[in-house]
Structures are given as structure tokens and as C-alpha cells.
N, C-alpha and C positions, 0 to 999 in steps of 0.2 A: 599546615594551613593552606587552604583552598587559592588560588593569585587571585589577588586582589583586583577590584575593580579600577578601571583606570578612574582617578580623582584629579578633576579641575575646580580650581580655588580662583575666583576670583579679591583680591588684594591688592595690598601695598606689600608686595616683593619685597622682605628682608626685613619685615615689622615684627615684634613679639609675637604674634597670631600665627603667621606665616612662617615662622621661624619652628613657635611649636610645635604644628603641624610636623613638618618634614625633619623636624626629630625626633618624634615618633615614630613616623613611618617606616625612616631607618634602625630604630632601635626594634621594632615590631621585624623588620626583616620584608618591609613593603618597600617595593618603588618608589620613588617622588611623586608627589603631586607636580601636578603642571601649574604653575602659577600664572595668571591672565593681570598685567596692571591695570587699575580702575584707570590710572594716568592715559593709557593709549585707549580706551574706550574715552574715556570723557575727549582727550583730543578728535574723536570721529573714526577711529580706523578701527575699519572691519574686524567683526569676531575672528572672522576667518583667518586673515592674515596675524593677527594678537596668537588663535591656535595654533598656527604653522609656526609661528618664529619659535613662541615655547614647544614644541615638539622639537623643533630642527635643536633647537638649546640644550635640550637632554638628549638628545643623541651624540650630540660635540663632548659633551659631559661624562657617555657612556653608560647613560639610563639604561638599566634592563628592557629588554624587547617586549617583555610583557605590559610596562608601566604606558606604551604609547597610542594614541590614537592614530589612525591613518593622517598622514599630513591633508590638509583641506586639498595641497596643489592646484594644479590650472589643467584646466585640460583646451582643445582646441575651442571649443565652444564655451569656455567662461568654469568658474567654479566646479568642483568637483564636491558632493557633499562628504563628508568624512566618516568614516566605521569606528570599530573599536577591533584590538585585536585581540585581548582578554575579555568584554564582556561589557555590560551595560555602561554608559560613563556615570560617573558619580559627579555634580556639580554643586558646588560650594560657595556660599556666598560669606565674609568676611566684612568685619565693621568699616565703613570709610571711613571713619575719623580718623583725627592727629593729624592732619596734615593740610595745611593752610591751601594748601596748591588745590587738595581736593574740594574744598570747602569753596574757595572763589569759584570753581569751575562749576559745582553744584548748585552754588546760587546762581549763575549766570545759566544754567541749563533749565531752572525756572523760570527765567524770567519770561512776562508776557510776548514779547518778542523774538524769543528762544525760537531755532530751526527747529527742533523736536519737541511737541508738544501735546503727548501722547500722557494725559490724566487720569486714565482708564482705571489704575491701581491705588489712584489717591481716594484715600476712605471719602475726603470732603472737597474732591475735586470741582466740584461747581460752585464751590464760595471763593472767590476772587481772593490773593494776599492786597491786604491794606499797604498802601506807598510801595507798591512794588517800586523795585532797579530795573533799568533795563537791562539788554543782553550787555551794551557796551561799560554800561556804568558798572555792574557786578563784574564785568572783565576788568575793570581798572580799581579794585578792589586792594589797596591797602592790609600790608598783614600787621596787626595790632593785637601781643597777644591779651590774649580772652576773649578780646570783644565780639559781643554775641551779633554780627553782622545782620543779617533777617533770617531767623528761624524757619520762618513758614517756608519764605523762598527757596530754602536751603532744603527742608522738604519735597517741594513740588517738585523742583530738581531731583531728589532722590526717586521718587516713584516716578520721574518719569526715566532716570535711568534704571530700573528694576525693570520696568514696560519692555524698555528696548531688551534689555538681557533675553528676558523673557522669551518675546520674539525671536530672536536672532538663535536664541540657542535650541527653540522647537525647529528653526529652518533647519540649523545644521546639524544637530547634533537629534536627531529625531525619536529614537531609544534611548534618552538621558534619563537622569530623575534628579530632582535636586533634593538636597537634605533640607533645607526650607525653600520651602515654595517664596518664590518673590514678592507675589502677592499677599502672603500670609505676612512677608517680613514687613511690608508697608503697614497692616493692621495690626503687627505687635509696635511697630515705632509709632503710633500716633497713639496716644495713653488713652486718648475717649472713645476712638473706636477698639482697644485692647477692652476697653471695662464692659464695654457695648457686649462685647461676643463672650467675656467671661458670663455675666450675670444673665445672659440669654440662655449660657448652657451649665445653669445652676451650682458655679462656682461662688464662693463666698467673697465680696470684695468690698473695701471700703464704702458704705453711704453716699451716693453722690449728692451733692448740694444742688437740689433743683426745687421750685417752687410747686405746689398742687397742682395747676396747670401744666407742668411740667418745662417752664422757664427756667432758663440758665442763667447763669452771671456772665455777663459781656461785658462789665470794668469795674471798675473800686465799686462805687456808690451801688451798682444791681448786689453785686459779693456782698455788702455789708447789710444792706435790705433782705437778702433773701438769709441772709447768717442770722438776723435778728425774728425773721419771720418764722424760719424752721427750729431756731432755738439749737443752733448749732454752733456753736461759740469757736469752737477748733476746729481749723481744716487745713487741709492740707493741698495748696495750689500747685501747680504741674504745669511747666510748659508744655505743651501736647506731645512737641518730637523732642524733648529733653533728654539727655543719658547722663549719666554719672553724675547727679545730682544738679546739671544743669537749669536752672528754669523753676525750682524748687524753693516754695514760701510753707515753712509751720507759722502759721497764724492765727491771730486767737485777740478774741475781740471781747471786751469786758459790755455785759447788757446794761447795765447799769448807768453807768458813767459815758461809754462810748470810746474808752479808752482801748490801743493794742499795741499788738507787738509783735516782733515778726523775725525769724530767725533762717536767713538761708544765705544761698554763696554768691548772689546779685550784688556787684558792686554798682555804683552811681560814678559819674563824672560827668560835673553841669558846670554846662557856659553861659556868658552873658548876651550872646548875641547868635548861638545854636541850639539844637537840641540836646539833649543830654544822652550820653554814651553810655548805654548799659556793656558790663562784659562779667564774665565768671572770673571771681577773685583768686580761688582755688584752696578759699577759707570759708568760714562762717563769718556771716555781720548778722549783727543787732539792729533793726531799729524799733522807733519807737514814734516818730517824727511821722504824722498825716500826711504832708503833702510830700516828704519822700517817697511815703509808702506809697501813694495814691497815683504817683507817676512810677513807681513800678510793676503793678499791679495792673495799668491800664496798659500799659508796652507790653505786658504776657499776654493778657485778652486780645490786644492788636495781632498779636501773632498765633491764636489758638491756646487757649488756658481750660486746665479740667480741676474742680475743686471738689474733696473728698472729704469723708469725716474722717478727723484727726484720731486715731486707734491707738491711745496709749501703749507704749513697748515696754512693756516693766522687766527687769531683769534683776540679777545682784547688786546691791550695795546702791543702790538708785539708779542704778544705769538703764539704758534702753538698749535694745537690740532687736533684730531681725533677722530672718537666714535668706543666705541666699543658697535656693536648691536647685543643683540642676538636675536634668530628665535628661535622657538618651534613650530613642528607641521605645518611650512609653515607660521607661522604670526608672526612677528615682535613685542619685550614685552620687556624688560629692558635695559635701553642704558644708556653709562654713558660717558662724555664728557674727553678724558685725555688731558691735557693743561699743557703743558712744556714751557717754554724760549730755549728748546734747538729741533733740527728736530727728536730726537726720545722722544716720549713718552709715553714708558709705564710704567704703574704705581706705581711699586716697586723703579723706580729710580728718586722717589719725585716729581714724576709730580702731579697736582693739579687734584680731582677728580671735576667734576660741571655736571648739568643736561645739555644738550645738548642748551637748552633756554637759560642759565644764561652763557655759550660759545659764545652766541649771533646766533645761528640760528631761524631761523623765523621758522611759522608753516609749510609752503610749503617745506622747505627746510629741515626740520625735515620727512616729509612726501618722500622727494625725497631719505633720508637715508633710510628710511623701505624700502621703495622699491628695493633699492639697495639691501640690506642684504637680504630680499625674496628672488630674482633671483637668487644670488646666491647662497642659501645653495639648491634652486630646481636644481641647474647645479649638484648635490650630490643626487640624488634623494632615493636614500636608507638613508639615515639620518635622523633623525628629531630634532636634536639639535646643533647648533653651534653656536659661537659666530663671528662674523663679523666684521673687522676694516674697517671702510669706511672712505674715504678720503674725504674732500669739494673743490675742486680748486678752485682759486681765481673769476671764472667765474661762481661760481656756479654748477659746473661739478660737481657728485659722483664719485669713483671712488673707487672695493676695493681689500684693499691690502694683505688682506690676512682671513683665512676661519680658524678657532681653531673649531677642534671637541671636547674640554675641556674647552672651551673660557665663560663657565656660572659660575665661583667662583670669581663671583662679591659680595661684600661687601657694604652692607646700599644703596642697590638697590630693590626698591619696584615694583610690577606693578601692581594694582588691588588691595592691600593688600598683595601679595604674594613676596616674596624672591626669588630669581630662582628656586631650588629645588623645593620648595612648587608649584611653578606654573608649574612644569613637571611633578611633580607626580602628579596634574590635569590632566594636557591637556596626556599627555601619561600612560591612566590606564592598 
């Protein structure tokens, strides 16, 4: 095997992600990755100095000489920029969630009043967040699990630290290349500019719910007006930067009557003399109740909401399911079939894990999922990693619903012999 590129992972040091990575690496017989904390960025301190410590870290450790970059060091005159001494660096970008610490910090890196305030990468950076926090108030942020603090903010924060990376890492690291591009990872995490660039580059994806004019739903009463106008009874709402089923409404509105229903992991908690605290349950709720629904419905619009036609998942025995595929490198390698009893299903909220065969798809149709998941992660053409949720309609249709640039921390998924990790730190030396 050729030495490997040196790999910088930006992360939370000692997470699952971060974990698999660098047992892979070892097991492949590669160096360590350098791990950079999103913590010492989001606190303000330099790439640079974040570089040197993790270099100077695996050296104390007895990292192979080939695994390192030149330290950034000081020279007389200020900064010195850094080499590689094996070869182009490889840089990595890694999910910030799970971690409250990160979450407060990111929302407060949004706020209007934020020292950095660099939008450049935000798909809808010129549309202001509704009741923004300020810098000081998202800094005194209460951790309360679930509760879904302000999404959007929590976004604008994210791209603008993706902005800075960005930056910081053409300064120093100048021959880099990243396995997704920054920029691309901002327009896979916001779901409407994801659906924007798939169906521009003739990927197949769920109907979006817009009106003749080409009007969108901005809270309950537009959603239900334009559901009743387009004759679109199911759809499926989307908090814009939502993951793991965060921010996620199957709803389905009866023409008739006026009656609905609505099935997702938003919990409610209302007061008599506050607002009501939205947070993720980490279940499915039912309701059925208008003016529940009507104030949850309006709180995702407040924060960026994208509504889809609802694409039946039929599967065995009445079940729904989904795959999720991942791509590395433009080719299509570990897919795991999620299989629920209920229209979401993903895998944390006890849906059944099965190989895509044993879901009942034939080989063509297995074949027509790669394909799908190909296209689209080439519609990202700076990328070379993502995980793809492809849909099967009843006709046989692909269709997919959504692009995760973090979507490979799959479990007891092989492809070749290899784990996901294991097969990118192949195919991406």
C-alpha cells in the first residue's frame, strides 16, 4: 500500500465518528488521523495553533513520521505556513452534533451580534432568523435535553463556521483537498437548497409543495391552502437543517372534512404565561389536535420548513422502508434497508435494520437504488462521501429524499469485508 495521505478530521475527539475513523486506520495499517476539536475552534483559537498541538500530540504518542504535517511553528517574523511530509493533506469534516457544548456555541456564533459573521456559505443567508438570541443570550443557554433551542440560528452558526474553516485551511494548508467541500456540506444540511440542486441536475425527488406561481407554505394556514389547491393531501414537512428525524412532520390532511393528522418526534410543552417549548422526544407522537398542530407547524416555518409529497414506502407485511445508500468516491457500497410500521423510519426510533434483499427488493431494483444514490451525490461534485436515503414508490420509482454528508456511521454493515470507515480510508488515500 502506497503511505497514506496525511488525514485531518475535524471533530469531537473520542466520539463514535472519531473513534471509527482511527480504528480503521490502525487496522488498514495507516497512521492516525490528526484530530482538530470543533471545541478549540468554536472557542476562537487559531487553526494553526489547534494544528501544532495535534501534530506535537502524536509525536508524544509516537505517530509514524509519515502520518505528520510540518508543525505550523513561529518563525521570527510570525507564522510559518505548514507542508506535508507524505503528500497532499486530506481534510475531514465530521458531524457536530451530540454535544450541547457545541450546540450553545453554534448558536451563539449566529447570532446577529456574533464577531464572525461571514454568510457567504449560507444557501439563504440574506433572509434574517425570526426572534434571533443574541451573542450573550445564546451564550447563557441552558442545556435541556432535546429541546430544539433555534434551529435556524444553530445553522447560520454552522456555515459560518464551515466559512471560516474554509478560509483558514486555503491559508494554511494550501495543497489540501477536502473530502467534502464545506460549502457543499452547508447545501446538503439545509433540505431545500439539497432538493434545489438535486432536481436541477435531473435527479428524481419527492414533489415539492409549491403553488402555480411558484409560492411556498410559510405556516399552517399557506401548508393547508396550498395542500388543498394542489390536491396534495400527504406531505411530508422538514425542518430545513434537521437530521435524524429531527424537525420531521408526515401529515395528511383529509379534503373533505378538513380533518388531520400528523405523526413525528416534536414534542410540545406549553405554559400559561410563556411560549411553548418545542424539543425532540426521541419517539413518535400522534396528533390530531389543530391548534397543536398549528403551533408546530408555524415554529418549523419560523425556523425554515421544506414540504414534500408524501411517497408511500411499502414494504413486507405493511411495513414501510427506505435505504439508506452510501457512495464513496462516485460508487455505490453499504446500504442498509430501515423498515418501520410507521412513515418515518429512522433507525434510532426502533425501526428494523434488514439488507435491502431481505426488505424484498429484487436485483434490478437494488441496482436502480445505486444508481440513484450515484446521481446524486455527482449533483455535490466536491464531495466524495455521503450517505443517501432513497425512496422506492409503489411503481417502482426511485426517488431520493434526502443527501447526509455524515450519513456512513452505519453499524454491522460490511461491503467487501470492509465497515464504512475501513472502505474510505481505502478508496480515499
Amino acid at each position: 500500500m502506497q503511505p497514506a495521505e496525511p488525514l485531518v478530521v475535524f471533530c469531537q475527539p473520542g466520539d463514535r465518528r472519531s473513534a471509527g475513523i482511527q480504528q480503521a486506520r490502525s487496522r488498514l495499517g495507516m497512521p492516525p488521523a490528526l484530530l482538530i476539536p470543533y471545541t478549540g475552534l468554536l472557542e476562537g483559537q487559531p487553526l494553526a495553533d489547534l494544528l501544532e498541538r495535534a501534530v506535537q500530540s502524536q509525536v508524544r504518542n509516537g505517530a509514524p513520521a509519515q502520518s505528520q504535517l510540518e508543525s505550523p511553528g513561529r518563525r521570527s517574523g510570525g507564522h510559518s505556513a505548514p507542508g506535508s511530509a507524505a503528500g497532499t493533506p486530506l481534510l475531514r469534516l465530521e458531524s457536530p452534533g451530540g454535544s450541547f457544548t457545541l450546540e450553545r456555541a453554534l448558536i451563539a456564533l449566529g447570532a446577529p451580534d456574533a464577531p464572525d459573521a461571514d454568510d457567504s456559505l449560507h444557501p439563504f443567508g440574506q433572509q434574517p432568523d425570526l426572534r434571533p438570541l443574541s451573542f450573550k443570550a445564546a451564550s447563557a443557554l441552558k442545556e435541556l435535553p432535546g429541546v430544539l433551542h433555534h434551529p435556524s440560528q444553530w445553522f447560520r452558526g454552522y456555515c459560518r463556521l464551515l466559512a471560516r474553516l474554509r478560509q483558514e485551511a486555503g491559508q494554511l494548508l494550501p495543497a489540501s483537498r477536502w473530502t467534502n467541500d464545506p460549502a457543499e456540506i452547508a447545501a446538503m444540511t439545509d433540505k431545500r437548497r439539497t432538493q434545489q440542486i438535486l432536481a436541477e441536475s435531473g435527479v428524481s425527488v419527492p414533489r415539492p409543495l409549491r403553488g402555480s406561481g411558484g409560492q411556498v407554505p410559510v405556516d399552517y394556514a399557506s401548508l393547508r391552502e396550498l395542500m388543498l389547491s394542489q390536491r396534495m393531501h400527504r406531505v411530508f414537512i422538514k425542518l430545513a437543517s434537521g437530521s435524524a428525524a429531527s424537525g420531521v412532520i408526515a401529515y395528511q390532511l383529509n379534503p373533505a372534512t378538513g380533518a388531520e393528522s400528523a405523526v413525528t418526534t416534536i414534542g410540545v410543552e406549553s405554559y400559561i404565561t410563556r411560549p411553548p417549548v418545542y424539543y425532540n422526544s426521541g419517539k413518535l407522537q400522534r396528533y390530531t389536535d389543530s391548534a397543536r398542530l398549528a403551533g408546530i407547524i408555524n415554529w418549523l416555518y419560523r425556523h425554515g420548513a421544506y414540504a414534500e409529497q408524501w411517497i408511500p414506502k411499502p414494504g413486507l407485511n405493511g411495513h414501510s422502508f427506505d435505504i439508506r445508500q452510501l457512495v464513496v468516491a462516485g460508487d455505490a457500497c453499504h446500504a442498509v434497508a430501515r423498515v418501520s410500521t410507521t412513515p418515518i423510519t429512522n433507525l434510532h426510533l426502533r425501526s428494523q435494520r434488514m439488507t435491502p434483499a431481505e426488505a424484498g427488493l429484487s436485483e434490478a431494483q437494488q441496482a436502480e437504488v445505486r444508481r440513484t444514490a450515484e446521481a446524486s451525490l455527482a449533483a455535490f461534485p466536491n464531495c466524495s462521501v455521503a450517505g443517501i436515503d432513497v425512496l422506492v414508490g409503489s411503481s417502482g420509482q426511485t426517488y431520493t429524499a434526502d443527501v447526509n454528508p455524515f450519513g456512513d456511521l452505519l453499524y454491522d454493515v460490511e461491503y467487501q469485508g470492509c465497515n464504512t470507515y475501513e472502505w474510505e480510508m481505502k478508496q480515499l488515500p
